[in-house]
C-alpha positions as CSV (number, residue, x, y, z in Angstrom):
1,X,0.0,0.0,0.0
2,X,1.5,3.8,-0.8
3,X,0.4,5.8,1.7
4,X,0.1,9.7,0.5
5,X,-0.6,13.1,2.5
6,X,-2.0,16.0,1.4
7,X,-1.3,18.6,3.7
8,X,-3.6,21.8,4.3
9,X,-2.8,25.1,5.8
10,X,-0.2,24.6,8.5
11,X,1.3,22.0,7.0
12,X,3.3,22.6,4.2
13,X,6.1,20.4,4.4
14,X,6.9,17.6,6.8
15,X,9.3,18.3,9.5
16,X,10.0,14.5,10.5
17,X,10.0,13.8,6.7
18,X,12.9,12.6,5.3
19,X,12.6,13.6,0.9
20,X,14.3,11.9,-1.5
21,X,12.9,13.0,-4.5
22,X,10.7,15.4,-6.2
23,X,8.6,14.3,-9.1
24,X,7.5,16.7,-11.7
25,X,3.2,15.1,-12.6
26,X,1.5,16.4,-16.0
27,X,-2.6,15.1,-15.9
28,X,-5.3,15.7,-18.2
29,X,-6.5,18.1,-15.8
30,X,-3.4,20.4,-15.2
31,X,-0.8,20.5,-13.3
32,X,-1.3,19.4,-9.4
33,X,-0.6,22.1,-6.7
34,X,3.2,20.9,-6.0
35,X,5.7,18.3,-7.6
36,X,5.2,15.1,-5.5
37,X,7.4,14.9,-2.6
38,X,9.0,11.4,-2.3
39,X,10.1,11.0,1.4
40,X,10.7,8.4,4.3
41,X,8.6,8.7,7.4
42,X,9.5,6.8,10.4
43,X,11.2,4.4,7.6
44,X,8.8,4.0,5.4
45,X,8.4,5.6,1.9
46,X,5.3,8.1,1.5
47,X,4.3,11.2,-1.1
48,X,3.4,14.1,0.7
49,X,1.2,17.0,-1.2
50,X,0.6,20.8,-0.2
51,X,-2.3,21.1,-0.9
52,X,-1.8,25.4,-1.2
53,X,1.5,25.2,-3.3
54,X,4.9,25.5,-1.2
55,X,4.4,28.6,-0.1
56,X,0.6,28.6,0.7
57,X,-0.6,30.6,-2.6
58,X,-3.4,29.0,-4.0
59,X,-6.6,29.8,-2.7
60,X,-9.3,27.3,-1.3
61,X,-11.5,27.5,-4.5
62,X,-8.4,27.5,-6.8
63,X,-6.8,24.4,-5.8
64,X,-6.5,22.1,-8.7
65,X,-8.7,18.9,-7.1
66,X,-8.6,17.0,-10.1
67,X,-5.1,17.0,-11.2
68,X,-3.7,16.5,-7.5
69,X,-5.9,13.3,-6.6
70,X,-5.0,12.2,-10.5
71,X,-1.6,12.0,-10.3
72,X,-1.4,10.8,-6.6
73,X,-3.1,7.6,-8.0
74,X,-0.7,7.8,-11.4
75,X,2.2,7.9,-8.5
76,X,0.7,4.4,-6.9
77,X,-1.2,6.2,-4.1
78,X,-4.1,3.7,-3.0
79,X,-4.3,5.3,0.6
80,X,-4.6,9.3,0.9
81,X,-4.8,11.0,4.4
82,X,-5.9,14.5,4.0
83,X,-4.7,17.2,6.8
84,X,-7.0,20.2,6.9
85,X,-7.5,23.3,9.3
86,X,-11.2,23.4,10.6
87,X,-12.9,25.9,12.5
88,X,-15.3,24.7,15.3
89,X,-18.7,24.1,15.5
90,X,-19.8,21.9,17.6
91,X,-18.8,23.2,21.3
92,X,-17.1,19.4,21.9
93,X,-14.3,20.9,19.5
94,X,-11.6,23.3,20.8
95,X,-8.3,25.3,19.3
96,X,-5.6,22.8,18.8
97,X,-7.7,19.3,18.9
98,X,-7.7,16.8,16.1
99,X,-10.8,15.3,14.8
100,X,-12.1,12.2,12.1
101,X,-14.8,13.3,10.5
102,X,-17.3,10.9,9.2
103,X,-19.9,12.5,6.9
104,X,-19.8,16.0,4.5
105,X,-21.9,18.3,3.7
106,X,-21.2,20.6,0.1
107,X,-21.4,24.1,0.2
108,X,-19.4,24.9,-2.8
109,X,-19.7,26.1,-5.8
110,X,-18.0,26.0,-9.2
111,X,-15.4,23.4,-8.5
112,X,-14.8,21.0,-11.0
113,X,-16.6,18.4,-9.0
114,X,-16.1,15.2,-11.0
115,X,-13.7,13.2,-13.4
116,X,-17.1,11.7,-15.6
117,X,-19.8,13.2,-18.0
118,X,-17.6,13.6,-21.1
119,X,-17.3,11.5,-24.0
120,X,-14.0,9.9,-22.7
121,X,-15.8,9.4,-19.2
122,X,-19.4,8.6,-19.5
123,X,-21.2,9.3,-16.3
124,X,-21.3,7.3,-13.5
125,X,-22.8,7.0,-10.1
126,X,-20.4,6.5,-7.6
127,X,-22.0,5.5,-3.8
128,X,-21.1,8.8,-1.2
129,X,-23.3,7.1,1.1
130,X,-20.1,6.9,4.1
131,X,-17.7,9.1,2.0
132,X,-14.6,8.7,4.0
133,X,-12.7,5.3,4.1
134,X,-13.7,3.5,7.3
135,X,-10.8,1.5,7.4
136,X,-8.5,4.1,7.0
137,X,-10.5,6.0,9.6
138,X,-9.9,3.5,12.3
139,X,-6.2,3.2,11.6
140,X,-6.1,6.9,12.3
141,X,-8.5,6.1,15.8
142,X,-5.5,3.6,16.7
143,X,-2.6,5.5,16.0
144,X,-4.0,8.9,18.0
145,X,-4.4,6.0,20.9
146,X,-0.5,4.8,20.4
147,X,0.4,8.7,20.3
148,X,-1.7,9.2,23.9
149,X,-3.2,12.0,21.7
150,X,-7.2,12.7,22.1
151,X,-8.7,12.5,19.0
152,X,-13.0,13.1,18.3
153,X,-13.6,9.7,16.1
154,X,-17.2,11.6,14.3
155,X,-18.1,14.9,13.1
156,X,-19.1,16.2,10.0
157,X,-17.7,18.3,8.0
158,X,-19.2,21.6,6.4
159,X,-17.5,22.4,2.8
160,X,-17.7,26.3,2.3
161,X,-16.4,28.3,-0.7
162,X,-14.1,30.5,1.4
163,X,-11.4,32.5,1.2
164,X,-13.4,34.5,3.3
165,X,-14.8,33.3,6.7
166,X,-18.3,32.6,7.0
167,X,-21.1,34.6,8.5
168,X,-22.7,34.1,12.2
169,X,-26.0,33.5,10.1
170,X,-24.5,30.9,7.8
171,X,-22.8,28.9,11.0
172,X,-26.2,29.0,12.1
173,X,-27.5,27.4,9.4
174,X,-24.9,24.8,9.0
175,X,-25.0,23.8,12.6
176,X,-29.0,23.7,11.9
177,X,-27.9,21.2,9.5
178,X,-25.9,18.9,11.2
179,X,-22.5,20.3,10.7
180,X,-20.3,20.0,13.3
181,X,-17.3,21.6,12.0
182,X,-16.7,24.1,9.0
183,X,-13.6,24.0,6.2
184,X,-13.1,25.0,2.9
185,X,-10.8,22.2,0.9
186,X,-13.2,19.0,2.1
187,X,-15.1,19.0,-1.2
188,X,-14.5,18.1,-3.9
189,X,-11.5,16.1,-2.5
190,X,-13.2,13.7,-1.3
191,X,-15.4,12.7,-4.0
192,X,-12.8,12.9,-6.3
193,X,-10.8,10.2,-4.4
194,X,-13.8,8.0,-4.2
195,X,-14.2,8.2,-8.0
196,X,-10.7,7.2,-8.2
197,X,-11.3,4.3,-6.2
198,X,-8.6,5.8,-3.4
199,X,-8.9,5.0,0.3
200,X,-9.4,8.8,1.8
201,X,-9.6,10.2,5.3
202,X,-9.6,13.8,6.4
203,X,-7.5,14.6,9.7
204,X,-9.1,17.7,11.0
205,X,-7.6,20.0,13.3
206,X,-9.6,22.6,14.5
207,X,-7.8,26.0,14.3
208,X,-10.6,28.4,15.7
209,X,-14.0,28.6,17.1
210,X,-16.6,29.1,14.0
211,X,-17.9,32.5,13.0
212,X,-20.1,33.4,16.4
213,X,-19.1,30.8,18.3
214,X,-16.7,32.8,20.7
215,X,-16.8,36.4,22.0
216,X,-13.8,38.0,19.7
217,X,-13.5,38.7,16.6
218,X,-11.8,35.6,14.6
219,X,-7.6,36.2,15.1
220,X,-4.9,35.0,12.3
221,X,-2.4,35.3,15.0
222,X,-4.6,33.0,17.3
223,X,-5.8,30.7,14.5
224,X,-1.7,30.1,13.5
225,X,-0.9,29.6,17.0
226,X,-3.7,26.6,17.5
227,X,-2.6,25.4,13.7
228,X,1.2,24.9,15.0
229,X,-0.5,23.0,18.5
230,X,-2.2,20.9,16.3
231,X,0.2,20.0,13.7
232,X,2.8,19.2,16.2
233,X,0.1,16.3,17.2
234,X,-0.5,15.7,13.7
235,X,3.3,15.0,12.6
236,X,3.3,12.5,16.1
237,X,0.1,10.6,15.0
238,X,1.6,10.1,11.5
239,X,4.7,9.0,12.6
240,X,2.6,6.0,14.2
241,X,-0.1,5.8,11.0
242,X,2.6,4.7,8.5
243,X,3.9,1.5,10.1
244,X,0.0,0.5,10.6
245,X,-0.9,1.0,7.0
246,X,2.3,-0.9,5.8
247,X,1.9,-3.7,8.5
């Protein structure tokens, strides 16, 4: 199994990761965000994506879905762990904590949501019922347990447009739908990858209270300093994740 990691904002590169190579993808779709990072991880080889570029330039709704989850599977990827920063809806969710979401809910808009419906690619029906990998979801369960890290195993995911943040009202109405936290990379990611037949799971980490959830205003400076809490935990639960996938 070839494990990959897309990482989200806050994770850019892989401190523990050891790289080895860089590899230049071309898809029918464009280019992917970033070469593909060949690297060793706790001895073991994985491809690690930014998901932003290298240096955090491409915007939520400007990321190129389609080429990056394409040439992760043209790379060998069958197992894709997806690191993203979440703001918090649900008040069981606080700055710094990670989270496994199970279910998504689409907000966006104008993303190139799917690889079918052209003459190449007839359309087909893919089943979204569970739309993140259950398997891989439990591996990520048990490594947060061998870390000692605390890690909310449900949740659902909200999929806005962004850049921008989202209105008190429109948390309100998300939370009205069962979201229980609120991101802006989840979709079409993970449809994509199900389309492509990959395992995918989203590791959340929660970098703010949602909009009207807290008192203050919403603070960069406070939403970088819960990222770099959280990542920290991420980089130890993945350190224990890659030995359990290639067990």
């Amino acid at each position: 199994m070839q494990l990959a990691i897309i990482g989200g904002s806050g994770l850019t590169r892989l401190k523990n990761l050891e790289v080895t190579d860089h590899k230049v993808m071309r898809t029918p779709y464009g280019e992917p965000s970033a070469p593909m990072t060949y690297g060793q991880l706790g001895g073991h080889t994985v491809i690690f994506l930014p998901r932003h570029g290298p240096g955090h330039t491409i915007a939520p709704h400007r990321v190129n879905y389609q080429a990056n989850l394409w040439a992760l599977r043209e790379c060998g990827v069958s197992h894709v762990v997806a690191v993203a920063a979440v703001g918090a809806i649900s008040s069981e969710l606080v700055p710094g904590a990670l989270a496994l979401p199970d279910q998504i809910i689409d907000y966006t808009y104008g993303r190139a949501h799917t690889y079918f419906g052209t003459p190449q690619a007839p359309v087909t029906h893919v089943d979204f019922t569970h739309p993140y990998c259950t398997a891989l979801r439990q591996l990520l369960a048990d490594a947060a347990a061998q870390a000692h890290l605390a890690i909310a195993d449900h949740g659902t995911y909200g999929a806005t447009q962004g850049p921008r943040f989202e209105t008190a009202a429109e948390i309100r109405r998300m939370e009205q739908d069962g979201a229980t936290m609120v991101g802006m990379t989840g979709m079409p990611e993970a449809s994509l990858a199900r389309e492509l037949g990959l395992c995918y799971a989203t590791l959340a980490v929660v970098a703010n209270p949602a909009a009207g959830k807290a008192e203050e205003v919403i603070s960069l400076r406070d939403i970088e300093y819960h990222l770099e809490r959280g990542m920290e935990k991420v980089r130890a639960l993945l350190a224990r994740l890659i030995p359990l996938i290639t067990a």
